[in-house]
Backbone of each chain as nested JSON, in Angstrom:
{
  "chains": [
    {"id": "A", "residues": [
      {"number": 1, "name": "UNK", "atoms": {"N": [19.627, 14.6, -30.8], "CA": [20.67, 15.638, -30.713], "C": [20.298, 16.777, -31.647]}},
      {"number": 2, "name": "UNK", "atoms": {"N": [20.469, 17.855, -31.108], "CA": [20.119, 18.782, -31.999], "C": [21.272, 20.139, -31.67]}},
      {"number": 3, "name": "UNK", "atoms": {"N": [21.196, 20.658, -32.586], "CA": [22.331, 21.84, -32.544], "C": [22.18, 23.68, -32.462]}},
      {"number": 4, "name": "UNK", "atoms": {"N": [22.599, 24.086, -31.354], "CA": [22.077, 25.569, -31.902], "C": [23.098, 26.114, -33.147]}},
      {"number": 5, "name": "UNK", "atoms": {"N": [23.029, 27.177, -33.767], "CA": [23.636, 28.363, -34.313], "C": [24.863, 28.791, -33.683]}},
      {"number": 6, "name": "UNK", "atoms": {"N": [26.147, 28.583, -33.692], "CA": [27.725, 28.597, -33.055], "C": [28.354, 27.354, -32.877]}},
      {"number": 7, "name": "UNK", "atoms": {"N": [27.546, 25.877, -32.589], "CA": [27.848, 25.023, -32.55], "C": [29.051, 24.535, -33.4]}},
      {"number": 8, "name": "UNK", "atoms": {"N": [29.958, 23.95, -33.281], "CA": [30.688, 23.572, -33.713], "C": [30.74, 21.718, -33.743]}},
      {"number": 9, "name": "UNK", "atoms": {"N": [30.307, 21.526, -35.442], "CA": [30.062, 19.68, -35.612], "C": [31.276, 19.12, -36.819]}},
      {"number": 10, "name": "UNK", "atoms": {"N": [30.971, 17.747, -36.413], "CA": [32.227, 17.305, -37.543], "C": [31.233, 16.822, -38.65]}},
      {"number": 11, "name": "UNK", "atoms": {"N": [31.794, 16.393, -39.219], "CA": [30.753, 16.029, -40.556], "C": [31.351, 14.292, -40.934]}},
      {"number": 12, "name": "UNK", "atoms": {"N": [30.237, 13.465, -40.474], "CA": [30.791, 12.059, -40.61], "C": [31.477, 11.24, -41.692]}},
      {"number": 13, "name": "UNK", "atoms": {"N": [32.287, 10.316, -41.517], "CA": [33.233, 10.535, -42.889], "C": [32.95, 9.141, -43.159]}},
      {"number": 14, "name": "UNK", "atoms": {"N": [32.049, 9.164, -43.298], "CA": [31.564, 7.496, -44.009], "C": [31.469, 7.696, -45.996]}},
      {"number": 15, "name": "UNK", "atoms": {"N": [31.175, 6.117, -46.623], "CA": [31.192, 6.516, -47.604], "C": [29.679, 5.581, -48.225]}},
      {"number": 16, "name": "UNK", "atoms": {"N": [28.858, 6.004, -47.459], "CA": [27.571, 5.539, -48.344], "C": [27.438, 4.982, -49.362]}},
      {"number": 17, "name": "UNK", "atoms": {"N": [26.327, 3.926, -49.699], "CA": [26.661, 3.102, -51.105], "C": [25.535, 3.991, -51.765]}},
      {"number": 18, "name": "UNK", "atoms": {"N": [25.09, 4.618, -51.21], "CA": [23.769, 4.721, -51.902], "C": [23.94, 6.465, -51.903]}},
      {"number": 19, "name": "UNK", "atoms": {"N": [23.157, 7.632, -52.57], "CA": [23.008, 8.603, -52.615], "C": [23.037, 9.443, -51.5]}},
      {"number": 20, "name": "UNK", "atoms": {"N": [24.251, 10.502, -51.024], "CA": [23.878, 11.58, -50.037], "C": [24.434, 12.693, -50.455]}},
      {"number": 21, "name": "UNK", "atoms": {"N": [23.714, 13.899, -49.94], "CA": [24.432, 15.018, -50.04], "C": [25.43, 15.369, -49.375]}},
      {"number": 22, "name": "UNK", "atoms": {"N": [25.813, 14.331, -48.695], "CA": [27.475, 15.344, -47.875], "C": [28.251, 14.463, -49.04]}},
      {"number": 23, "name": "UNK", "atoms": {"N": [29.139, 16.526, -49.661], "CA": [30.381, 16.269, -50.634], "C": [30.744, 15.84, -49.727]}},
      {"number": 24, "name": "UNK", "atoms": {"N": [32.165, 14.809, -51.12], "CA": [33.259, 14.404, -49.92], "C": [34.046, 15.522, -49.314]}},
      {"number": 25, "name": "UNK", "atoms": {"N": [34.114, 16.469, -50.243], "CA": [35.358, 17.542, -49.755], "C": [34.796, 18.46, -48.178]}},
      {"number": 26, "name": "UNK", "atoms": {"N": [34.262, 17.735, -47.911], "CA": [33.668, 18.135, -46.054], "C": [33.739, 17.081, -45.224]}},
      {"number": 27, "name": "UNK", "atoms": {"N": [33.848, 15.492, -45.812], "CA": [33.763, 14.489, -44.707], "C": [35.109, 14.768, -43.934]}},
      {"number": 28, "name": "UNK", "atoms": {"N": [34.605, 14.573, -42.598], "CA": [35.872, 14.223, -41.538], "C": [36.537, 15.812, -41.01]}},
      {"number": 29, "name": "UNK", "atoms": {"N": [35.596, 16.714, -42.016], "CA": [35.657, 17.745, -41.074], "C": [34.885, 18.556, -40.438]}},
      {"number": 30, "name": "UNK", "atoms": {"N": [35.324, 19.768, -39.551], "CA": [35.023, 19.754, -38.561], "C": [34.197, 21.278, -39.362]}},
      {"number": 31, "name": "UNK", "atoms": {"N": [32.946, 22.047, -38.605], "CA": [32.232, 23.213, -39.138], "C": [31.689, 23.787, -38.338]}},
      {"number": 32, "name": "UNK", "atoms": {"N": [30.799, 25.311, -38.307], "CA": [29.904, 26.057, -37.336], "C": [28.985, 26.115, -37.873]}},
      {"number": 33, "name": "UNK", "atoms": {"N": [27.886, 25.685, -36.899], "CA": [26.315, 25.725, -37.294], "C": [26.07, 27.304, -37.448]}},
      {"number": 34, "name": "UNK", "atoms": {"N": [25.736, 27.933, -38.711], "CA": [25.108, 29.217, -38.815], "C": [23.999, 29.766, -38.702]}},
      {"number": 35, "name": "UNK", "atoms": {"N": [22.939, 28.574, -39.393], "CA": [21.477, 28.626, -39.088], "C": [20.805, 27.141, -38.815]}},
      {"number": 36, "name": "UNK", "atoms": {"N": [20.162, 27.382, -38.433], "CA": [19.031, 26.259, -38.272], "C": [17.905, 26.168, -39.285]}},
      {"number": 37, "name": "UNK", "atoms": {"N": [17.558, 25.303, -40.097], "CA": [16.755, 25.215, -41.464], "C": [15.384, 24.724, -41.324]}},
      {"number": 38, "name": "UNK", "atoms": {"N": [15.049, 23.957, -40.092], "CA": [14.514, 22.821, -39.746], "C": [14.195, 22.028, -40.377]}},
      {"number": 39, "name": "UNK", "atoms": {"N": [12.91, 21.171, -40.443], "CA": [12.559, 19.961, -41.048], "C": [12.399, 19.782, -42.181]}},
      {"number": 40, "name": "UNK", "atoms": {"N": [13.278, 18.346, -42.358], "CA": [13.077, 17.81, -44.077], "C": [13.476, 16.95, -44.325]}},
      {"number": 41, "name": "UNK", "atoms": {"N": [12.956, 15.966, -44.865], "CA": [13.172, 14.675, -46.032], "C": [14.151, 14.498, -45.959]}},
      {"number": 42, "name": "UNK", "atoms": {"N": [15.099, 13.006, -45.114], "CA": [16.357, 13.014, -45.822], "C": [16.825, 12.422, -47.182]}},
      {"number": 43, "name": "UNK", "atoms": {"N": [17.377, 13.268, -48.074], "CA": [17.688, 12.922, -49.341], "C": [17.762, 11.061, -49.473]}},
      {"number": 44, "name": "UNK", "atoms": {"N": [18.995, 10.894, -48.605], "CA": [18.955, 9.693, -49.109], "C": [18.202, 8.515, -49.093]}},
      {"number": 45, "name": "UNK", "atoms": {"N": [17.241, 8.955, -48.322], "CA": [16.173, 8.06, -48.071], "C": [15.237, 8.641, -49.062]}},
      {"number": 46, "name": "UNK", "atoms": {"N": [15.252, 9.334, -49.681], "CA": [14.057, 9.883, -50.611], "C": [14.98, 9.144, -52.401]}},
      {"number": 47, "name": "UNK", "atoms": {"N": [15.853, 9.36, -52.388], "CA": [16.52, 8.401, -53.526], "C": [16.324, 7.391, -53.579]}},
      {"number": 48, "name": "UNK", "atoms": {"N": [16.057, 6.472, -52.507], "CA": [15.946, 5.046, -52.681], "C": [14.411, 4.809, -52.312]}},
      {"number": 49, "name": "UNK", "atoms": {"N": [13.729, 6.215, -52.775], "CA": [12.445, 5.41, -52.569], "C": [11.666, 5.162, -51.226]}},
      {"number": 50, "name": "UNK", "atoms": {"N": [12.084, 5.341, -50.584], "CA": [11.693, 4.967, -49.142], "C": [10.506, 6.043, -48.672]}},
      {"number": 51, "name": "UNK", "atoms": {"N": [9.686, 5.222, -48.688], "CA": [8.656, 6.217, -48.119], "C": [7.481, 5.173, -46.635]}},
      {"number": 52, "name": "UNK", "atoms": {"N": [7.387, 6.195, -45.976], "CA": [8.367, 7.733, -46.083], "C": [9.433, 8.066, -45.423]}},
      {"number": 53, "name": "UNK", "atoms": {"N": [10.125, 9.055, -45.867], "CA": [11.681, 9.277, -45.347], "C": [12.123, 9.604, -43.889]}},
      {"number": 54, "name": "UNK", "atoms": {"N": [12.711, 9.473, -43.49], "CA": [13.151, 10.332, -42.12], "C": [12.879, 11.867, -42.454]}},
      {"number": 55, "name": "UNK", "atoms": {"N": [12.584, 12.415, -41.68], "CA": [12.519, 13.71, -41.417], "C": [13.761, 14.144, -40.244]}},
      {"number": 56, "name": "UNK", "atoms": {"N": [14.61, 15.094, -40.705], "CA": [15.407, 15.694, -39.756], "C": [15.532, 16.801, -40.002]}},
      {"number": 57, "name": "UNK", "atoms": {"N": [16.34, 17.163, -38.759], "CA": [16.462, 18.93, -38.754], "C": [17.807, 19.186, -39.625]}},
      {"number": 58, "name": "UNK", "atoms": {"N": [17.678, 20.327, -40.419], "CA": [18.861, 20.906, -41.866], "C": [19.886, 21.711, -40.886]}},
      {"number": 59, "name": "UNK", "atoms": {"N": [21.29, 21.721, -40.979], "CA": [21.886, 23.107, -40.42], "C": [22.231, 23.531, -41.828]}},
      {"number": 60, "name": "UNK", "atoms": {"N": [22.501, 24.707, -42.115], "CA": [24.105, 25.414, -43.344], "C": [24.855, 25.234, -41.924]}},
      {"number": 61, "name": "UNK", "atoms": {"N": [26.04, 24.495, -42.265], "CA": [27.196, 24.568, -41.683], "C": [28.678, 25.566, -42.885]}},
      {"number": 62, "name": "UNK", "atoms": {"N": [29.325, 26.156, -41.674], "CA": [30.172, 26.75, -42.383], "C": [31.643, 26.181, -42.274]}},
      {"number": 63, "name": "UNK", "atoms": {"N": [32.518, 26.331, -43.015], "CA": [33.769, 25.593, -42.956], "C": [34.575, 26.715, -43.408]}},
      {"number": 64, "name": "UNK", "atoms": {"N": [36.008, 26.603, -43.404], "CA": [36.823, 27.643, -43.954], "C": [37.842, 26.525, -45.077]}},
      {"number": 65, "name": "UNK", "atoms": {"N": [37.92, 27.699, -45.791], "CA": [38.147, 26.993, -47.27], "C": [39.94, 26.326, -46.603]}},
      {"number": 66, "name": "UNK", "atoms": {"N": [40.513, 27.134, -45.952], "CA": [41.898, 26.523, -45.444], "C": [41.692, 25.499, -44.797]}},
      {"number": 67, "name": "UNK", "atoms": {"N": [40.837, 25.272, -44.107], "CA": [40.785, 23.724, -43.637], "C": [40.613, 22.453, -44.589]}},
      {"number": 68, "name": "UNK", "atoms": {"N": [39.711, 22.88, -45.502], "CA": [39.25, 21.97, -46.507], "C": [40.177, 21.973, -47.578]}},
      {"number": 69, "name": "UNK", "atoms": {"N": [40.694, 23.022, -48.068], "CA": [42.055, 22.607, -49.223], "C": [43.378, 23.216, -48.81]}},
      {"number": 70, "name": "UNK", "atoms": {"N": [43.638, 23.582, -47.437], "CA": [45.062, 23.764, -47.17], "C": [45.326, 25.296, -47.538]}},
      {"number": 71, "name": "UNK", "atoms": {"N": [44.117, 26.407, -48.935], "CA": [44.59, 27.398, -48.718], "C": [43.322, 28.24, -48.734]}},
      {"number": 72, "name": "UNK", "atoms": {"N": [43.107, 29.68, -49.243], "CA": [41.975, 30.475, -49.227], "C": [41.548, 30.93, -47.684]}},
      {"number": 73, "name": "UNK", "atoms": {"N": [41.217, 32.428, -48.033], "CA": [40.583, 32.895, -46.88], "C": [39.256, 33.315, -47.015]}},
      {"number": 74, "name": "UNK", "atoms": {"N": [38.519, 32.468, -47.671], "CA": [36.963, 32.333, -47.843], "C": [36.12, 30.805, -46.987]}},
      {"number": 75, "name": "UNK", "atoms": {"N": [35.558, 31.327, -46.809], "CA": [34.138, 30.18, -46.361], "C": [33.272, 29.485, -47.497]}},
      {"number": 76, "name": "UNK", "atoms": {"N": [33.136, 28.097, -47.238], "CA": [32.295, 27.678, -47.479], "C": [31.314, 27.125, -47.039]}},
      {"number": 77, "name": "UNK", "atoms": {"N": [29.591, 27.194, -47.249], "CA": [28.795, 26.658, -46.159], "C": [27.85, 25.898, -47.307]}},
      {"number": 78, "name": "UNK", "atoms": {"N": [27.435, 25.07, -46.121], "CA": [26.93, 23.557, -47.028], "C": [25.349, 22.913, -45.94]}},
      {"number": 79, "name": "UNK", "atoms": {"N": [24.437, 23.054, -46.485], "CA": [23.118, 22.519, -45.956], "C": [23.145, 21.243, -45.743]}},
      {"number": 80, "name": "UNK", "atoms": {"N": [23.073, 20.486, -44.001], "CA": [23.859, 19.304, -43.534], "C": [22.766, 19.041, -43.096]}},
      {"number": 81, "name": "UNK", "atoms": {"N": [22.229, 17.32, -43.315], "CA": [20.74, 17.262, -42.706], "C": [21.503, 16.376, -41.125]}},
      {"number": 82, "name": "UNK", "atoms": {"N": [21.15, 16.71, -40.117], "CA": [20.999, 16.175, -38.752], "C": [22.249, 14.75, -38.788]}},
      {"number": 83, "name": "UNK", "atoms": {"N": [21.869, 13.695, -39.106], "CA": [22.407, 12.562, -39.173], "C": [23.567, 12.31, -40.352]}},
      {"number": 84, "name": "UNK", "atoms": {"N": [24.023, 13.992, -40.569], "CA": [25.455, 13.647, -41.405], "C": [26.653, 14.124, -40.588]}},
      {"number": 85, "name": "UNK", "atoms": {"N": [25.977, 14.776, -39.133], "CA": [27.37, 15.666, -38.398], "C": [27.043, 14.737, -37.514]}},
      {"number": 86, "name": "UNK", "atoms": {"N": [28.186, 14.927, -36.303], "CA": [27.981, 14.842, -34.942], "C": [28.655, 16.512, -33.891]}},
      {"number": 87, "name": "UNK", "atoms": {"N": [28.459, 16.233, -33.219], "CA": [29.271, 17.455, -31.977], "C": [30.524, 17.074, -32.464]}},
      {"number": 88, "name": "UNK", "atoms": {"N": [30.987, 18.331, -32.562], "CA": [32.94, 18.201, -32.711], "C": [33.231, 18.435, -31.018]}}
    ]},
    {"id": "B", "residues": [
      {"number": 1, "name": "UNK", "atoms": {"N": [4.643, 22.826, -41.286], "CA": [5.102, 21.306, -42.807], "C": [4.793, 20.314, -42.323]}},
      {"number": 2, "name": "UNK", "atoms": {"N": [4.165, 19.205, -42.755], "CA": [4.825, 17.681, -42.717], "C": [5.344, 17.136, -44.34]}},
      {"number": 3, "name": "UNK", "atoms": {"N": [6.73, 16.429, -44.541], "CA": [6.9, 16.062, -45.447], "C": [7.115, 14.507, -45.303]}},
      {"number": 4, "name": "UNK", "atoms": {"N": [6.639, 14.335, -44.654], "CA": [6.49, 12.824, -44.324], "C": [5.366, 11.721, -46.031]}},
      {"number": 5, "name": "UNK", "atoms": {"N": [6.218, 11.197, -46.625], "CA": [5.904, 10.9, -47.694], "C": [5.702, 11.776, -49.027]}},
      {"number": 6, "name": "UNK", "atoms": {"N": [5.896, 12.724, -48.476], "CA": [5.762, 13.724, -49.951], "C": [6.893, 13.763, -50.627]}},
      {"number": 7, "name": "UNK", "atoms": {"N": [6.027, 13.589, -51.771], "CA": [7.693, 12.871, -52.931], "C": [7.893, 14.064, -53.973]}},
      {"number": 8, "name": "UNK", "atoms": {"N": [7.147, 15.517, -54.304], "CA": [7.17, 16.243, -54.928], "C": [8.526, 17.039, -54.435]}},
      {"number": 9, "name": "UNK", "atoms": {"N": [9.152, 17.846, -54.481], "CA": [9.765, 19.244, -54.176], "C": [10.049, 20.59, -55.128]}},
      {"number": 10, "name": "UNK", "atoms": {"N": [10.569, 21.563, -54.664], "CA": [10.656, 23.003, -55.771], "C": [11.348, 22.358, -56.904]}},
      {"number": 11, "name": "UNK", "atoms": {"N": [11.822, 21.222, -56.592], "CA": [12.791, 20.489, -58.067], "C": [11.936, 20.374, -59.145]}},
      {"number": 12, "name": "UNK", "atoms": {"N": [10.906, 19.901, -58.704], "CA": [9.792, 19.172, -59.673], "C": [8.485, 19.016, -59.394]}},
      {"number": 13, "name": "UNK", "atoms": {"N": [8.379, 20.65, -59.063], "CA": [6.839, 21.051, -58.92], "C": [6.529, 21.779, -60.032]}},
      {"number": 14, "name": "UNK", "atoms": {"N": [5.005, 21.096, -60.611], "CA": [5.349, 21.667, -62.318], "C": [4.969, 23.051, -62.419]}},
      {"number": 15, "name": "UNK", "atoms": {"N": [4.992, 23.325, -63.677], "CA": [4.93, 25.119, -63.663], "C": [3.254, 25.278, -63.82]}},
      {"number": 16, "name": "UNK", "atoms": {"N": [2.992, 26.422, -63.332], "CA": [1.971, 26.923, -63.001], "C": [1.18, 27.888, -64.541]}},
      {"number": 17, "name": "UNK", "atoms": {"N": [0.154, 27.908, -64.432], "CA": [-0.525, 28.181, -65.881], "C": [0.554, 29.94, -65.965]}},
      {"number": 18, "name": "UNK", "atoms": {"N": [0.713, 30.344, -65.063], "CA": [1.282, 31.829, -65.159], "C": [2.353, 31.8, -65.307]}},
      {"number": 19, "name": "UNK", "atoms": {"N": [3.257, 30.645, -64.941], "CA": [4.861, 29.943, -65.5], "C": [4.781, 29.921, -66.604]}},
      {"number": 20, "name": "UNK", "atoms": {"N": [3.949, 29.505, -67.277], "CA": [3.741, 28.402, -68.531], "C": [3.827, 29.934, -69.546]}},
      {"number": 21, "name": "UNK", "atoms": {"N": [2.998, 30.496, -69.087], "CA": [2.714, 31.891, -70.028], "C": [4.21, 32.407, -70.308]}},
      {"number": 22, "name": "UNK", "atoms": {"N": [4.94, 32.869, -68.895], "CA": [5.402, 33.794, -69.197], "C": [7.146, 32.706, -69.803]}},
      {"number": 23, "name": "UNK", "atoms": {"N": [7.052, 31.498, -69.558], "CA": [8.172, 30.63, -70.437], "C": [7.487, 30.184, -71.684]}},
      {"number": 24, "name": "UNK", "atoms": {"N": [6.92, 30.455, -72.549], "CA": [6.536, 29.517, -73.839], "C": [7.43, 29.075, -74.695]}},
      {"number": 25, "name": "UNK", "atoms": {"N": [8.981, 28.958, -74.385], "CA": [9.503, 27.961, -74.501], "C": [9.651, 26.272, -73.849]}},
      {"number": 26, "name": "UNK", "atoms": {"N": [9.3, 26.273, -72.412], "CA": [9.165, 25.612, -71.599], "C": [8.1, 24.741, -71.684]}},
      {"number": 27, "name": "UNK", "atoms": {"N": [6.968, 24.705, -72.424], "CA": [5.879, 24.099, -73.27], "C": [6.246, 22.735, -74.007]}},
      {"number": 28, "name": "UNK", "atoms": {"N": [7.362, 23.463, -74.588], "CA": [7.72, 22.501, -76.107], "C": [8.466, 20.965, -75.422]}},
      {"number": 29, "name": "UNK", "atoms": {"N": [7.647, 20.061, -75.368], "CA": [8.202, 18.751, -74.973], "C": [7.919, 18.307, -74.099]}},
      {"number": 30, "name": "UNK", "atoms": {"N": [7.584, 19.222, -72.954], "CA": [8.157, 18.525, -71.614], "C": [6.747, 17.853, -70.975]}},
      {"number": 31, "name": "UNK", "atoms": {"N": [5.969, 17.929, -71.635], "CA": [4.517, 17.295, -70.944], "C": [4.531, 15.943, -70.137]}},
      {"number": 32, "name": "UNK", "atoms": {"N": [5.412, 14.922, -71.082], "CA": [5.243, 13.475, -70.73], "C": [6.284, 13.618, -69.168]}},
      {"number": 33, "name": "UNK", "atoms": {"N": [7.232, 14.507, -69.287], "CA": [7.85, 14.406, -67.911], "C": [7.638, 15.502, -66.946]}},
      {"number": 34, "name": "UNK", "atoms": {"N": [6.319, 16.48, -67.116], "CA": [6.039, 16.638, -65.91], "C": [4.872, 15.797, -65.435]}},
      {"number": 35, "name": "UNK", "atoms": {"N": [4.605, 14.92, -66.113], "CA": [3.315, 14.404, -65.848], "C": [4.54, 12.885, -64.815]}},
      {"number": 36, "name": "UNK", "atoms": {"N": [5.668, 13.087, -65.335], "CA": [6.018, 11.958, -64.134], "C": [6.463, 12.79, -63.233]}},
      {"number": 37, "name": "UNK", "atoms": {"N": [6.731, 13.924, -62.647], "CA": [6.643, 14.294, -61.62], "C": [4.906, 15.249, -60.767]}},
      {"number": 38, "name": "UNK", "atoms": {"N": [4.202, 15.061, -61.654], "CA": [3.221, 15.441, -60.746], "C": [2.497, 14.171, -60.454]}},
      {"number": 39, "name": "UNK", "atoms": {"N": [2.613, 13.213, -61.053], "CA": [2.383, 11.743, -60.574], "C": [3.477, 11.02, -59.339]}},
      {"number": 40, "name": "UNK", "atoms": {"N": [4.339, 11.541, -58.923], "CA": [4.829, 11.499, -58.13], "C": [5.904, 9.746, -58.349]}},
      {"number": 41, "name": "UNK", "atoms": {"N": [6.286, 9.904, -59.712], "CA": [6.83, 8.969, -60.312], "C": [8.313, 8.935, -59.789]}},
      {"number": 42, "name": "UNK", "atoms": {"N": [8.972, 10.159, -59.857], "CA": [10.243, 10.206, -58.972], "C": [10.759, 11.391, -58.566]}},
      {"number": 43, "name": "UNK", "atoms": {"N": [11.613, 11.398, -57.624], "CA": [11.405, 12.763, -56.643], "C": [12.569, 13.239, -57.139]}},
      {"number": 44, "name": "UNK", "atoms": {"N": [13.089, 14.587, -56.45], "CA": [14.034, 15.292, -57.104], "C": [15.42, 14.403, -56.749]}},
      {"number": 45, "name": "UNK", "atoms": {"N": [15.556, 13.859, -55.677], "CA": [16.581, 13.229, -54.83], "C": [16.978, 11.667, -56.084]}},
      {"number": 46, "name": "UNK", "atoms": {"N": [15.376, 10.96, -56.393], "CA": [16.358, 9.839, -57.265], "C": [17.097, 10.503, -58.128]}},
      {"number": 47, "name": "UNK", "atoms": {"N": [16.22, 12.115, -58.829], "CA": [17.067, 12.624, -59.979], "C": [18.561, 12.821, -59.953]}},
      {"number": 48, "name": "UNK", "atoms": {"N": [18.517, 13.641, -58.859], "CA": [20.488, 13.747, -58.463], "C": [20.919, 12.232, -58.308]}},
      {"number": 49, "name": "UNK", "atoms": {"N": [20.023, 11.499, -57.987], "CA": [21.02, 10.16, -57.268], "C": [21.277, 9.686, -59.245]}},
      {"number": 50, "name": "UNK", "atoms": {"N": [20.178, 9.578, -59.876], "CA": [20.284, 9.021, -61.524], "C": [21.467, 9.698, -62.143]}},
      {"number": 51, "name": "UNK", "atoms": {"N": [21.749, 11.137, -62.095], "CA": [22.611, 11.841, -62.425], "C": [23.825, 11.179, -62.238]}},
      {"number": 52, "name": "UNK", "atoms": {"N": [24.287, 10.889, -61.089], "CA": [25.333, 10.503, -60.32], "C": [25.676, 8.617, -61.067]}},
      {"number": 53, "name": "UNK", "atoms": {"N": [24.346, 8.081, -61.184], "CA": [24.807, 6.908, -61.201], "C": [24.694, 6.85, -63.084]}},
      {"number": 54, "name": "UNK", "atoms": {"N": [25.276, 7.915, -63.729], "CA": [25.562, 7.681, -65.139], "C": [26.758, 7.02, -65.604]}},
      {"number": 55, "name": "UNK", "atoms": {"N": [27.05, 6.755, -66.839], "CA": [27.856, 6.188, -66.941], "C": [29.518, 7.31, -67.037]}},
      {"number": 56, "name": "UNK", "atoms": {"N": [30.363, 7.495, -66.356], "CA": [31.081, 8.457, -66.164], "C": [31.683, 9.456, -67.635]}},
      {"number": 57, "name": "UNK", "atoms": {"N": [31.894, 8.401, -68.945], "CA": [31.797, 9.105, -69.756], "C": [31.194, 10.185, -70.137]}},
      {"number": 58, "name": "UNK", "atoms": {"N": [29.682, 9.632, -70.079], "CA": [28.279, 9.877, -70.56], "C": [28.513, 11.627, -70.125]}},
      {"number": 59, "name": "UNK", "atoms": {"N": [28.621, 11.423, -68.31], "CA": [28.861, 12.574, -67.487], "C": [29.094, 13.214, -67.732]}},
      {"number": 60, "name": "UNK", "atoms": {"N": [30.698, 13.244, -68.385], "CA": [31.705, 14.327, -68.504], "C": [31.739, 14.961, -69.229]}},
      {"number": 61, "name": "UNK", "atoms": {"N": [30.688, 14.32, -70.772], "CA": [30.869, 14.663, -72.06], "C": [29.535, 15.643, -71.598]}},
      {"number": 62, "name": "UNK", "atoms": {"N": [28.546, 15.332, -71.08], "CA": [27.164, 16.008, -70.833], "C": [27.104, 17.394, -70.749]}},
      {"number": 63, "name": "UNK", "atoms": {"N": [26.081, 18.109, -71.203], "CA": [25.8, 19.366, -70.782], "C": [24.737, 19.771, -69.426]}},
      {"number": 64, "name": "UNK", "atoms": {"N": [24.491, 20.345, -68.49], "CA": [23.957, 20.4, -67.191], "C": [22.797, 19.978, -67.476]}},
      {"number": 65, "name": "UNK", "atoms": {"N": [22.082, 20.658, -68.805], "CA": [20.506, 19.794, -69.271], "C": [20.855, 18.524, -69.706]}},
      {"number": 66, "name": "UNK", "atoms": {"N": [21.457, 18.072, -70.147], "CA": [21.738, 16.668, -71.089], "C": [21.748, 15.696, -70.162]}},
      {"number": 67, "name": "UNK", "atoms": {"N": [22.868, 16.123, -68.502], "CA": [22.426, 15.161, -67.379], "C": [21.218, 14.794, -66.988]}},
      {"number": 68, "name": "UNK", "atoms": {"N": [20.817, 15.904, -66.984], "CA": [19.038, 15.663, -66.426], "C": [18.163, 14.557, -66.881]}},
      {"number": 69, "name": "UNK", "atoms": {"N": [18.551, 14.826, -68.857], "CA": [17.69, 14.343, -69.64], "C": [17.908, 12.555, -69.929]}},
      {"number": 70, "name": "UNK", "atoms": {"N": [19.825, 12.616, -69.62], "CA": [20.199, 11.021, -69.143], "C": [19.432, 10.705, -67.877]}},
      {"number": 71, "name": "UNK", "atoms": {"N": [19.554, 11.209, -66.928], "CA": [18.636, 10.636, -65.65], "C": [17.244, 10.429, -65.721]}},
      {"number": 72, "name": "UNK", "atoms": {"N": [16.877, 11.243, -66.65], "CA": [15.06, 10.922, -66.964], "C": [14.94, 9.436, -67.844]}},
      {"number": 73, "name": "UNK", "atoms": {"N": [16.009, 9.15, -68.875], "CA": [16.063, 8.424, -69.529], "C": [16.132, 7.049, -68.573]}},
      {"number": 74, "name": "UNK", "atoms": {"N": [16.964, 7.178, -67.947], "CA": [17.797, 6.631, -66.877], "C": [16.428, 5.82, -66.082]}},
      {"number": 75, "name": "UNK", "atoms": {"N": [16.118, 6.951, -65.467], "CA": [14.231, 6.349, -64.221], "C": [13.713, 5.929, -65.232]}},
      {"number": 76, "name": "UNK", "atoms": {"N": [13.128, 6.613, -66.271], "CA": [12.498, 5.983, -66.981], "C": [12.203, 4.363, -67.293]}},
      {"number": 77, "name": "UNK", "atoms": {"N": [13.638, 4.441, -67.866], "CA": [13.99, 2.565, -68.104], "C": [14.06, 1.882, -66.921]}},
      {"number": 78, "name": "UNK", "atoms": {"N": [14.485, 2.394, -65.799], "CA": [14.567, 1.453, -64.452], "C": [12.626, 1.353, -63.614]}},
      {"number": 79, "name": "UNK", "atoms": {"N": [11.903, 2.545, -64.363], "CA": [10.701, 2.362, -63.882], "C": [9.357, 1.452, -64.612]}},
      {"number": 80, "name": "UNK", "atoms": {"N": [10.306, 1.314, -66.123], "CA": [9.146, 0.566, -67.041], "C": [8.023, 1.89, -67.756]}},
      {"number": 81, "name": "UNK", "atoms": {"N": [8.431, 3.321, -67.595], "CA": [7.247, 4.278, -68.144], "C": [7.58, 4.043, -69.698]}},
      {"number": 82, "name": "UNK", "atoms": {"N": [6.44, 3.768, -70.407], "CA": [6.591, 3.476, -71.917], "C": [6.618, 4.248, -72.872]}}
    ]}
  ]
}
């Protein structure tokens, strides 16, 4: 699965035992793919050592700060590797 | 690119003789731990993950370098470097 730029993904709301970069303050919600980053190392497989890591494709996904804390009319965007979203 | 096993990143790619010049503060100490990241001893990712798995006190009381320097401490002891 891969995503263009407008896409709209949720961000999976699991809670890993081990090291990832999705903050919590994004799990379980929903964002727009802005760019496409492509390939890279996924973190959490590079924390535990694992070599070698998955390689997946990066989006910046963007979110709006009212979704995520109820107020603000600013954005926030957050570099999401492949296997932390799905399609919203 | 392939980063397929490459354990280096911009985190902890060491400084360059023209870095080195123009930081000569950046000199003072740090030899024994870039030599564990150009040995490919641990990548930038355990570093955040070491950070994270401090002791929460330790954390809170920490300064943004002081985390670092717990997480080096941190691999260190979990890697056996003497």
């Amino acid at each position: 699965m891969s995503y263009p730029a407008g896409a709209r993904v949720r961000v999976r709301a699991g809670d890993p035992y081990h090291h990832t970069r999705v903050p919590r303050y994004i799990r379980g919600h929903t964002g727009e793919v802005v760019a496409v980053l492509g390939q890279w190392p996924l973190p959490d497989d590079r924390a535990r050592g694992i070599v070698p890591p998955r390689v997946e494709t990066c989006y910046a996904v963007r979110f709006s700060a009212a979704d995520l804390w109820g107020s603000g009319d600013h954005t926030v965007t957050v570099d999401l590797w492949e296997s932390y979203v799905d399609r919203a | 690119m392939t980063w397929a096993g490459r354990r280096a990143s911009v985190l902890c790619r060491p400084p360059t003789e023209a870095s080195r010049r123009s930081r000569p503060t950046g000199r003072r100490g740090s030899t024994r731990w870039r030599r564990c990241w150009q040995r490919g001893l641990f990548s930038s990712d355990e570093l955040r993950d070491a950070i994270e798995r401090l002791a929460p006190e330790e954390y809170l009381a920490a300064s943004y370098y002081e985390r670092w320097l717990g997480a080096l401490e941190l691999l260190a002891a979990e890697k056996g470097v003497p």
